[in-house]
FIKOLZA-1660 file (N, C-alpha, C; in steps of 0.1 Angstrom, whole numbers, plus 5000, padded with zeros to 4 digits):
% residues 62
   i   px   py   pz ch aa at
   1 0167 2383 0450  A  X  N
   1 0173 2386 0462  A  X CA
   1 0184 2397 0459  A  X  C
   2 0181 2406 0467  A  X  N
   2 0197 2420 0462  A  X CA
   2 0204 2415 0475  A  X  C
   3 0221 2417 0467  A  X  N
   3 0230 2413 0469  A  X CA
   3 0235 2426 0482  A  X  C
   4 0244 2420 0489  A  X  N
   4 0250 2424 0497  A  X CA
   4 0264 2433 0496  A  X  C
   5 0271 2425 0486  A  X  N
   5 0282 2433 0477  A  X CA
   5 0279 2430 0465  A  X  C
   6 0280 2437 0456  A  X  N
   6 0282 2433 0440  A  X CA
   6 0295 2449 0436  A  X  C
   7 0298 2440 0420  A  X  N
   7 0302 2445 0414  A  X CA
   7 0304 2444 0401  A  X  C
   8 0303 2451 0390  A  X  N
   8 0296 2448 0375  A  X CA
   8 0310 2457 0373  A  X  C
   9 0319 2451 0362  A  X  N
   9 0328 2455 0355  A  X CA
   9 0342 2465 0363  A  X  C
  10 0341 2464 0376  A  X  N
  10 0350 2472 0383  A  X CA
  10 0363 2471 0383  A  X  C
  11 0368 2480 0377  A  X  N
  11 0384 2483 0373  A  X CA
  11 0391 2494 0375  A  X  C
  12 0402 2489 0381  A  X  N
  12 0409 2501 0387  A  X CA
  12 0422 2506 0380  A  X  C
  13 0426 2516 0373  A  X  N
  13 0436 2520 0362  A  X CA
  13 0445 2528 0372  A  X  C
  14 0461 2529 0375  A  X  N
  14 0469 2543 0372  A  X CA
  14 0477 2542 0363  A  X  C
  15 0473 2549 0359  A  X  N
  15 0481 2558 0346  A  X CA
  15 0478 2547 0334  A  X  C
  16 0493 2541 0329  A  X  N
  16 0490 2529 0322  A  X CA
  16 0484 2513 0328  A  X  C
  17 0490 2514 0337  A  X  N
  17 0487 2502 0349  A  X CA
  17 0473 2495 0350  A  X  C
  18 0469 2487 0347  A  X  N
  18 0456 2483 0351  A  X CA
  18 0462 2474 0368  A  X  C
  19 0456 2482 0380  A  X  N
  19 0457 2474 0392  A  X CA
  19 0444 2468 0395  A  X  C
  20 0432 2464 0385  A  X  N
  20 0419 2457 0388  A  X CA
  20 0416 2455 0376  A  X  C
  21 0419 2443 0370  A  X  N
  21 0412 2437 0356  A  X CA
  21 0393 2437 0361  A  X  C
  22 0386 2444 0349  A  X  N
  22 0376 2444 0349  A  X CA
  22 0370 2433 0360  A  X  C
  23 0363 2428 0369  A  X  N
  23 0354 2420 0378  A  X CA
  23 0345 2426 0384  A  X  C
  24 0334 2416 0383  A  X  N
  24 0319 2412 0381  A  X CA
  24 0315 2401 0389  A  X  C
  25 0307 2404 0401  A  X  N
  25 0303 2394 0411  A  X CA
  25 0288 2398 0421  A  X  C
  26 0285 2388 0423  A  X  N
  26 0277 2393 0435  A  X CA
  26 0277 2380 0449  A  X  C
  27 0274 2387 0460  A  X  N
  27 0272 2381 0469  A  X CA
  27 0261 2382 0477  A  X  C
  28 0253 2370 0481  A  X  N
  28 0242 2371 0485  A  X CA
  28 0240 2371 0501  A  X  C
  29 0231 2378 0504  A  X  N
  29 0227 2374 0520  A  X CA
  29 0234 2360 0530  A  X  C
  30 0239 2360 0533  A  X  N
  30 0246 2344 0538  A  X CA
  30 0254 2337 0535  A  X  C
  31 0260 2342 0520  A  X  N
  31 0273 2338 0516  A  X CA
  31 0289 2340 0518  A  X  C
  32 0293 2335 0519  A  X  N
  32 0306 2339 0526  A  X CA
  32 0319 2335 0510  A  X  C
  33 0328 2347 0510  A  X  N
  33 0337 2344 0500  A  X CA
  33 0350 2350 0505  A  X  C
  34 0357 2345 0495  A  X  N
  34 0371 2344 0499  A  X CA
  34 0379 2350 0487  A  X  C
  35 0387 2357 0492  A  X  N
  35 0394 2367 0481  A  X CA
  35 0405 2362 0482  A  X  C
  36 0413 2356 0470  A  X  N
  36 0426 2350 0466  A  X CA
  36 0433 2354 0458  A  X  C
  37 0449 2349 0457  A  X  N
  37 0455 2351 0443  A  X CA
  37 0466 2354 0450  A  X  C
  38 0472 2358 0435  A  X  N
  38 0488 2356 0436  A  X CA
  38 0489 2369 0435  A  X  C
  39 0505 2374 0442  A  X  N
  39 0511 2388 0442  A  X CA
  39 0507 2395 0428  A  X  C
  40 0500 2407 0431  A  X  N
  40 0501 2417 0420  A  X CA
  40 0486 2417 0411  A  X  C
  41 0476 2410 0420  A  X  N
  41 0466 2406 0410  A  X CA
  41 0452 2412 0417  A  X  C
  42 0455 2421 0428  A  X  N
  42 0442 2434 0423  A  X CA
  42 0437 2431 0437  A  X  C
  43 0438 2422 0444  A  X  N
  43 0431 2415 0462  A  X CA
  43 0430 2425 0471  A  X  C
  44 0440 2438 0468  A  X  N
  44 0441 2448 0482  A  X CA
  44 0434 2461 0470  A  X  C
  45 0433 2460 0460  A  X  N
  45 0430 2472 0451  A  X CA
  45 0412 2471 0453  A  X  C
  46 0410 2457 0451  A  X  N
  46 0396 2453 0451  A  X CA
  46 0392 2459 0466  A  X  C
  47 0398 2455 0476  A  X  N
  47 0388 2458 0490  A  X CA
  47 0389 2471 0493  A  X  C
  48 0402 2478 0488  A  X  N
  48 0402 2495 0487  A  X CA
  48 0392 2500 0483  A  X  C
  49 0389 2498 0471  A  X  N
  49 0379 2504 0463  A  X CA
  49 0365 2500 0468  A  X  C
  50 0366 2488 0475  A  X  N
  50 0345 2487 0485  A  X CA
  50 0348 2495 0500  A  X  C
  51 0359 2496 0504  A  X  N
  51 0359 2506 0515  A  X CA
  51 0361 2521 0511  A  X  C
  52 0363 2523 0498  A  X  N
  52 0363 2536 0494  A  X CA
  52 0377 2545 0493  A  X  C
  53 0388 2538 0497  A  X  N
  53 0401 2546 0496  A  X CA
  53 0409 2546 0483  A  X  C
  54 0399 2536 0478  A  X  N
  54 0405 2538 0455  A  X CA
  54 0393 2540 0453  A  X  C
  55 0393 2545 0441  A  X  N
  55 0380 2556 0433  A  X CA
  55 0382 2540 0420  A  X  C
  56 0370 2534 0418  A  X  N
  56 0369 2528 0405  A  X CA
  56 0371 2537 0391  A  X  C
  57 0378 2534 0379  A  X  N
  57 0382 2544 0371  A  X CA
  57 0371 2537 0359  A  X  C
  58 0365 2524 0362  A  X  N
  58 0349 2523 0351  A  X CA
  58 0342 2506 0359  A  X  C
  59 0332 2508 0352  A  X  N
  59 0325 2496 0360  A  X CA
  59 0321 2504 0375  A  X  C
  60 0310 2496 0382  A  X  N
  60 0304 2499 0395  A  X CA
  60 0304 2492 0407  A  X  C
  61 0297 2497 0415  A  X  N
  61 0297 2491 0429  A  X CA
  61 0279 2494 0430  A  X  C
  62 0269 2490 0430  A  X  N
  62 0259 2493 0427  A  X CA
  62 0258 2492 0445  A  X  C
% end
């Protein structure tokens, strides 16, 4: 089944800063997920970067 969103190693760097520890996922046709976490841990970096307004600096969005 190909996924709807994935993402294989996707990390987001400035400068020294890691704002997206490496993450790896997929979501399938009819699943529904939920993005959590505590202040400072990548939740608005992550949806930037599948809407396209942060560039991933390694890892993909296949």
């Amino acid at each position: 089944m190909v996924p709807v969103l994935a993402a294989d190693g996707a990390t987001v760097t400035l400068g020294d800063t890691m704002l997206l520890a490496p993450t790896t996922f997929e979501v399938a046709p009819g699943e529904r997920w939920c993005v959590t976490g505590g202040n400072g841990t990548g939740r608005t970096t992550l949806l930037r970067a599948f809407l396209g307004s942060r560039g991933l600096t390694a890892g993909s969005s296949p």
